[in-house]
C-alpha positions as CSV (number, residue, x, y, z in Angstrom):
1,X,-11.8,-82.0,48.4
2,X,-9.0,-83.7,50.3
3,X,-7.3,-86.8,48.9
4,X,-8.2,-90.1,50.4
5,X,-5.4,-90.8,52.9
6,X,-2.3,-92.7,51.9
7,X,-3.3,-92.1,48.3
8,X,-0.1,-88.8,47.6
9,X,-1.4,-86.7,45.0
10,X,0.8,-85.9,41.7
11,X,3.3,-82.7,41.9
12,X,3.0,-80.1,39.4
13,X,-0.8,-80.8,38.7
14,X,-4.1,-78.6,38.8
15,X,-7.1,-80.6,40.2
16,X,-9.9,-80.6,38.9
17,X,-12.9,-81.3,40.5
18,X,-16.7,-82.1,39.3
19,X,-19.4,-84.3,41.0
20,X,-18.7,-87.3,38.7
21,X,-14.8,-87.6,39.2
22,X,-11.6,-85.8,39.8
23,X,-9.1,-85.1,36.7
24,X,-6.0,-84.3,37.6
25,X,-4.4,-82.1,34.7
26,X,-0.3,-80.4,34.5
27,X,-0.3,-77.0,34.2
28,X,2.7,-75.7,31.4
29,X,4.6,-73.0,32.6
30,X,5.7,-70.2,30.0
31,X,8.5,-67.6,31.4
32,X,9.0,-64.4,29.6
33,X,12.3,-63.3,31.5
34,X,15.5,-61.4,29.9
35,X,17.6,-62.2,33.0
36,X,19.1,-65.4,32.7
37,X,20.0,-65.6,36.5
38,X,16.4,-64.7,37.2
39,X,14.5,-67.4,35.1
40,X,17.1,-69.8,36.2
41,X,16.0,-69.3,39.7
42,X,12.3,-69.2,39.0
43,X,12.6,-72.9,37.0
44,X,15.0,-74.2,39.8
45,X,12.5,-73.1,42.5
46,X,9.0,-74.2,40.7
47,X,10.3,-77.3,40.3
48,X,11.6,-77.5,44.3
49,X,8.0,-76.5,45.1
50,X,7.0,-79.8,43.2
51,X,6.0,-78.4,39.8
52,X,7.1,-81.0,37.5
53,X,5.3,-79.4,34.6
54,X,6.4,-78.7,31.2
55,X,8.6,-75.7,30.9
56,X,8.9,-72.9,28.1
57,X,11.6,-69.9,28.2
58,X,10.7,-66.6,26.2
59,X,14.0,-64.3,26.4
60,X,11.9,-61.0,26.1
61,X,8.9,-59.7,24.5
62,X,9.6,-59.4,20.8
63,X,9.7,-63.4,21.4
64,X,6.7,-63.5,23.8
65,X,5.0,-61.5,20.7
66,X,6.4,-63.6,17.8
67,X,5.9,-66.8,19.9
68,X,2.2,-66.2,20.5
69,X,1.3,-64.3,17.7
70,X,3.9,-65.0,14.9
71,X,3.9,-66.7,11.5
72,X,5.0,-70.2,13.2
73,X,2.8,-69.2,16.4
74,X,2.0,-72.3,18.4
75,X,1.4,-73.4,22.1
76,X,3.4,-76.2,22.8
77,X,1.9,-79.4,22.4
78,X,-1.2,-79.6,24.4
79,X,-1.1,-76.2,26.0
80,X,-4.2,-74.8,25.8
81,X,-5.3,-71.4,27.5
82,X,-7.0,-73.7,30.0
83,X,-3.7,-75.8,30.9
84,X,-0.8,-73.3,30.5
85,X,0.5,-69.8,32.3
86,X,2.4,-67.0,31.4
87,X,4.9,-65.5,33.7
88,X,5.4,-62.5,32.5
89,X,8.5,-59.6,33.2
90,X,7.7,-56.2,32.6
91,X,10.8,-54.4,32.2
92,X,12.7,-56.4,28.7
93,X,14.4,-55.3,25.5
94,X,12.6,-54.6,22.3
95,X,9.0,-55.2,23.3
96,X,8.5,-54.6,27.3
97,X,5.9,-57.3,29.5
98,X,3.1,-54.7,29.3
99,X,2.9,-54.7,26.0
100,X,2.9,-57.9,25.6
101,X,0.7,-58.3,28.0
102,X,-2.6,-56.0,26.0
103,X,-1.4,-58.0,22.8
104,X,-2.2,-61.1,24.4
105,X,-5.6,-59.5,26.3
106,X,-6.6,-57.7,23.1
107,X,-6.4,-60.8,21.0
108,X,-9.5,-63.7,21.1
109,X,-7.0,-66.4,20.5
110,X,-4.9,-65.6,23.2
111,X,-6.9,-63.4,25.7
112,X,-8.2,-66.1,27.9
113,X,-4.2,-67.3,28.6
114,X,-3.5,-66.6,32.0
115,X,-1.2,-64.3,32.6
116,X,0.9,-63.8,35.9
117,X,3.4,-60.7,36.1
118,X,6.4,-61.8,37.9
119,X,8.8,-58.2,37.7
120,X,10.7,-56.4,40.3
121,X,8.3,-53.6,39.2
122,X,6.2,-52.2,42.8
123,X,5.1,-49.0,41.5
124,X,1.1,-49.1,42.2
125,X,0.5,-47.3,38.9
126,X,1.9,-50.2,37.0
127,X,0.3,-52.9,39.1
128,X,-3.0,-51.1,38.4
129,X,-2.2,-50.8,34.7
130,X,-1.9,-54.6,34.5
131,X,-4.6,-55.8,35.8
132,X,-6.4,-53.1,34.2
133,X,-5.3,-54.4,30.6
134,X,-6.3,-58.4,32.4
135,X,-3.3,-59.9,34.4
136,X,-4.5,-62.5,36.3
137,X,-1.7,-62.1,39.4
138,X,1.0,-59.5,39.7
139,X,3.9,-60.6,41.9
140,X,6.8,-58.6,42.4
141,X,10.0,-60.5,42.7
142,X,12.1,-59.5,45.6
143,X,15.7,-58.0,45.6
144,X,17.5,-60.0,48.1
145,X,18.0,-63.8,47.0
146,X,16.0,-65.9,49.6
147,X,13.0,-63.7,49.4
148,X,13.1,-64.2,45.5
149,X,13.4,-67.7,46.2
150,X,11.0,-68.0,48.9
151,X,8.5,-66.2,46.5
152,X,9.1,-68.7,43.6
153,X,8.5,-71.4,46.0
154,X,5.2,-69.8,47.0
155,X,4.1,-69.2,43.8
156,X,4.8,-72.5,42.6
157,X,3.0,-73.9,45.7
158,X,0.0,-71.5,44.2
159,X,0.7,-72.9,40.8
160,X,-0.4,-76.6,41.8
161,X,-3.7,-75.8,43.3
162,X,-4.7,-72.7,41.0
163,X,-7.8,-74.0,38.8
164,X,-8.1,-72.6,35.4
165,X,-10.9,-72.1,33.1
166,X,-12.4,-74.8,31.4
167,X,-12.4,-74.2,27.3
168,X,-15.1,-72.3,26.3
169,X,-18.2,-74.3,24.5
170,X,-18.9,-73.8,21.1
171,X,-22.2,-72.5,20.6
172,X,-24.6,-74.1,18.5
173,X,-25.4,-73.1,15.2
174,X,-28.4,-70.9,15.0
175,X,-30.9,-71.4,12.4
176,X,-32.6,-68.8,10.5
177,X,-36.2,-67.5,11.6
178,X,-38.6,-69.9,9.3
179,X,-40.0,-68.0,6.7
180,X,-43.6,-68.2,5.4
């Protein structure tokens, strides 16, 4: 659906759209990057592309893991599978983004979280291996600095538009077969 003209739409939201109304609804970004220079340049660049979401840095995967699945494990507030991403490294100290990644895909709590791998990783095995174990987007990060920053900027462009899943339903209670 395009906007009505000379109505500008808000940055760093995810539209939603239904027959009765639109919702417009930010989407909370959640890096897991051990390279301070790298997730400097991926929040820099999101927000450039007009991503004006709220912003979470994991420094590797022992605290992706602990952060998600921890004693004190909590989204932060308002995140919800259905209004946050992960962006997700693969190659990190103690616990590495792959791992992390079939914790969080193996787990009902966390396994509907979508998860976007964002690694300097290209070998087809391991992009297979991810999306095999339910990454949602694998993007490798290029080498030279304007590409990586050109690809931040597209994914953040991606980011605004991309429509997540709606929370799931709870079903309704069954009742036992009537005896007698």
């Amino acid at each position: 659906m395009t906007p009505p003209r000379g109505r500008a739409q808000p940055t760093g939201a995810r539209i939603s759209e239904s027959v009765d109304d639109m919702t417009v609804q930010p989407v909370h970004i959640i890096l897991t990057e051990d390279d301070d220079g790298h997730a400097s340049l991926v929040e820099r660049n999101l927000k450039r592309a007009g991503l004006a979401n709220g912003f979470t840095r994991l420094r590797d995967g022992q605290e992706a893991v602990e952060y998600f699945h921890g004693p004190d494990a909590k989204l932060p507030s308002g995140c919800t599978a259905n209004n946050c991403v992960l962006l997700l490294d693969i190659n990190m100290p103690r616990v590495d983004g792959v791992e992390v990644l079939r914790r969080l895909k193996s787990d009902p709590r966390t396994s509907s979280l979508p998860v976007i791998m964002l690694t300097t990783t290209d070998d087809p095995r391991e992009v297979e291996r991810c999306y095999a174990l339910g990454c949602n987007v694998y993007v490798t990060k290029p080498v030279e600095y304007e590409s990586f920053v050109e690809a931040v900027k597209r994914l953040g462009f991606f980011l605004q538009v991309v429509k997540l899943p709606a929370p799931a339903a709870a079903a309704p209670a069954q009742r036992p077969p009537a005896v007698g």
